[in-house]
N, C-alpha and C positions, 0 to 999 in steps of 0.2 A: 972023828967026832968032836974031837976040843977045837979044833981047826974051824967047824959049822959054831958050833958055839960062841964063839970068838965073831966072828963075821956077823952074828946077828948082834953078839954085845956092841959093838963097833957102830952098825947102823942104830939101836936102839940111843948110844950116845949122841952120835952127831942129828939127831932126832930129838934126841932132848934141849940139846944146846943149842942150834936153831931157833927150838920153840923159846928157850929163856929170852936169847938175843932179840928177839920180837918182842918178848913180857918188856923187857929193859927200854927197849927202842920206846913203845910206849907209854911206859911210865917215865921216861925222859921228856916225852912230850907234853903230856898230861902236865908237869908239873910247870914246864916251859907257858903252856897255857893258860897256869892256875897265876903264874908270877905276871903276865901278860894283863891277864884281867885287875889284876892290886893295881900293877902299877898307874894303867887306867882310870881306873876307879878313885885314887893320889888325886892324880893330875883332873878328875872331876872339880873332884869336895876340895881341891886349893884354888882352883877355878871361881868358883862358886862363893868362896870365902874372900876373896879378892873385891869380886862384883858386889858384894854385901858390904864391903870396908870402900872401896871409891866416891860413892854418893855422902859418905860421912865428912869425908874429906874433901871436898870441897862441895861448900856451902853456899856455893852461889849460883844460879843455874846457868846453862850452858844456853848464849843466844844463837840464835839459828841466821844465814846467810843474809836474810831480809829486814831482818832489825838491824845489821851494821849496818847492810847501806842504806838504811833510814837516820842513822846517828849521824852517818858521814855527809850526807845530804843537808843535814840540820846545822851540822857544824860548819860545813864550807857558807850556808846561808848567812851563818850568823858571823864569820869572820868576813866574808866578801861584802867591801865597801857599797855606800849608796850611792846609785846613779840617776842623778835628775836625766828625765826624760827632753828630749830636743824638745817635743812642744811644749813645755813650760818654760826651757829657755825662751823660746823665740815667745812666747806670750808674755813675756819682761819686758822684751824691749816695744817700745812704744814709735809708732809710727810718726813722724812728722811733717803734717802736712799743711801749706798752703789755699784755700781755696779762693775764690776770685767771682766776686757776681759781676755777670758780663750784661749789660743791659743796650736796650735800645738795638735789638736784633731784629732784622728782617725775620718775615714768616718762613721765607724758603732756608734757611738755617740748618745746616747738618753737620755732622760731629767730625767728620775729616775734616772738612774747611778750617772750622774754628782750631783742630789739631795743631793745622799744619800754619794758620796763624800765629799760633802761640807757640809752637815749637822753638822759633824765631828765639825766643829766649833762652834757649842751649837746652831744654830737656820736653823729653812728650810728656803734656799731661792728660787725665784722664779728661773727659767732657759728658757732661749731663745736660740735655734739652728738656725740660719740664712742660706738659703738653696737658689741654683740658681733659677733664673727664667726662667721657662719651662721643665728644667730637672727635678728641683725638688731633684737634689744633695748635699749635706754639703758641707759646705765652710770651715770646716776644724778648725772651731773657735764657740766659743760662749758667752752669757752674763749669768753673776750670779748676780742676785741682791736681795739684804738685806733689810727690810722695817724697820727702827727706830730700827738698832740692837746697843745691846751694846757694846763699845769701844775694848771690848778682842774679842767680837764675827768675827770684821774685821782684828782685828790684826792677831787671829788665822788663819782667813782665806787666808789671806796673806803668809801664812809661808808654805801652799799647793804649793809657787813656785818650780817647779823641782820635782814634787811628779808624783808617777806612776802613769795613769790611763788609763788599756786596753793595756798595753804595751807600753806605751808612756809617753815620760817626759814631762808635761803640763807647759806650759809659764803663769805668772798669773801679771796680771797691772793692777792698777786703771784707771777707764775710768770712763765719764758722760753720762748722757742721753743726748738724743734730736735728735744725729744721726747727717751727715755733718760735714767738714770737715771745718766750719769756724774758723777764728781767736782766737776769744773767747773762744772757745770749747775747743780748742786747747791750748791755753793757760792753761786753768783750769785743762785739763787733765795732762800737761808739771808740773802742780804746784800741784798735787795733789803725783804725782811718784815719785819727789823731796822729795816732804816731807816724803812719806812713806821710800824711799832709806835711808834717812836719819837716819830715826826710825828704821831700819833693819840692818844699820851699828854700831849704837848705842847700840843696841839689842845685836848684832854679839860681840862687845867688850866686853860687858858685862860678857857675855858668860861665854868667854875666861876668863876676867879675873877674875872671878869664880874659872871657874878651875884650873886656876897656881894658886888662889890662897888652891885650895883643892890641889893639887898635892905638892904641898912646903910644907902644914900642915903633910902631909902623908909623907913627908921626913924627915920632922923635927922629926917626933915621932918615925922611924925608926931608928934615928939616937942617940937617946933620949936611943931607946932601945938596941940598939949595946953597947952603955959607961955604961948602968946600968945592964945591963944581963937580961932582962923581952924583953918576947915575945913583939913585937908590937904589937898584937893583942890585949892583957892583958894589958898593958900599956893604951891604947886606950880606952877601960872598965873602968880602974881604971878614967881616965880622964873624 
């Protein structure tokens, strides 16, 4: 009988203690869960307090990707040098040009001929034939002009005065652009045929006295060789 007793006391224990060990398991967790939740709940409200103290602290607002490179754009603008553009260069410098009224031109007149006329002068110039309105006839005349030619390339072209061309003896003068008949124009073209006349009398002396002085040289040596008895041709060699 104490033996039956016994055996039930026994399981009634380990029946009991089981069930605490589950109570305990439990409330081990339970409080695991209760400390779980705090420390969470911490790390909220410090969270939260942080995000409420940041905007305090700095006072300036935060620029967003498109405004720097708007500032950077503005700044490289405004440190990067000024650059003149080529056509304002090239609109400085000023063309130099020659023009040439060519008169006393046959009707059948066209703009290669007279080209390749004046070319003769080391440079091509441009050529304008001026022709009625409505006929569509020559006037009889035309423009030669030179763009920045060099100082022999006008003078030569100048010495074309009284030169053949097509059967006809061509009249050659300085004249200006712009066309009309005013004051000014007039003047500059009066002042430009001066000076060339000038420079072609000058020229024309020259010349000459060049050759008197080669023609006196050529007498003196002939005469050199008549008192000595040597050819002048020989004479001349020797010399």
């Amino acid at each position: 009988m104490s033996s039956k007793v016994s055996k039930k006391k026994l399981k009634s224990l380990e029946y009991r203690s089981k069930k605490f060990s589950k109570k305990s398991k439990t409330l081990e967790d339970h409080e695991k869960e209760v400390q779980d939740r705090a420390l969470a709940q911490e790390q909220k409200l410090n969270k939260k307090v942080e995000d409420e103290e940041a905007p305090k602290e700095s006072s300036k607002p935060e620029t967003s990707e498109k405004d720097k490179k708007g500032k950077k754009r503005s700044l490289e603008k405004e440190t990067e040098p000024t650059k003149e553009t080529p056509k304002k260069q090239k609109s400085d410098k000023k063309e130099k040009r020659v023009i040439l009224f060519v008169g006393n031109l046959p009707k059948d007149s066209d703009v290669e001929t007279l080209q390749e006329h004046f070319k003769r002068a080391g440079q091509m110039p441009r050529v304008r034939i001026p022709t009625e309105k409505g006929t569509g006839r020559q006037r009889g005349y035309a423009f030669v002009e030179y763009i920045n030619p060099h100082y022999e390339v006008a003078s030569k072209a100048l010495k074309f005065h009284h030169t053949m061309y097509k059967n006809r003896k061509i009249n050659i003068e300085l004249t200006a652009g712009g066309g009309g008949k005013n004051e000014s124009r007039m003047n500059k073209i009066k002042e430009k045929n001066k000076k060339w006349t000038e420079e072609r009398r000058e020229r024309v002396a020259n010349e000459e006295k060049k050759a008197k002085e080669a023609r006196g040289s050529k007498d003196a040596i002939v005469q050199e060789g008549v008192q000595s008895g040597i050819h002048p041709d020989r004479l001349h060699m020797l010399k």
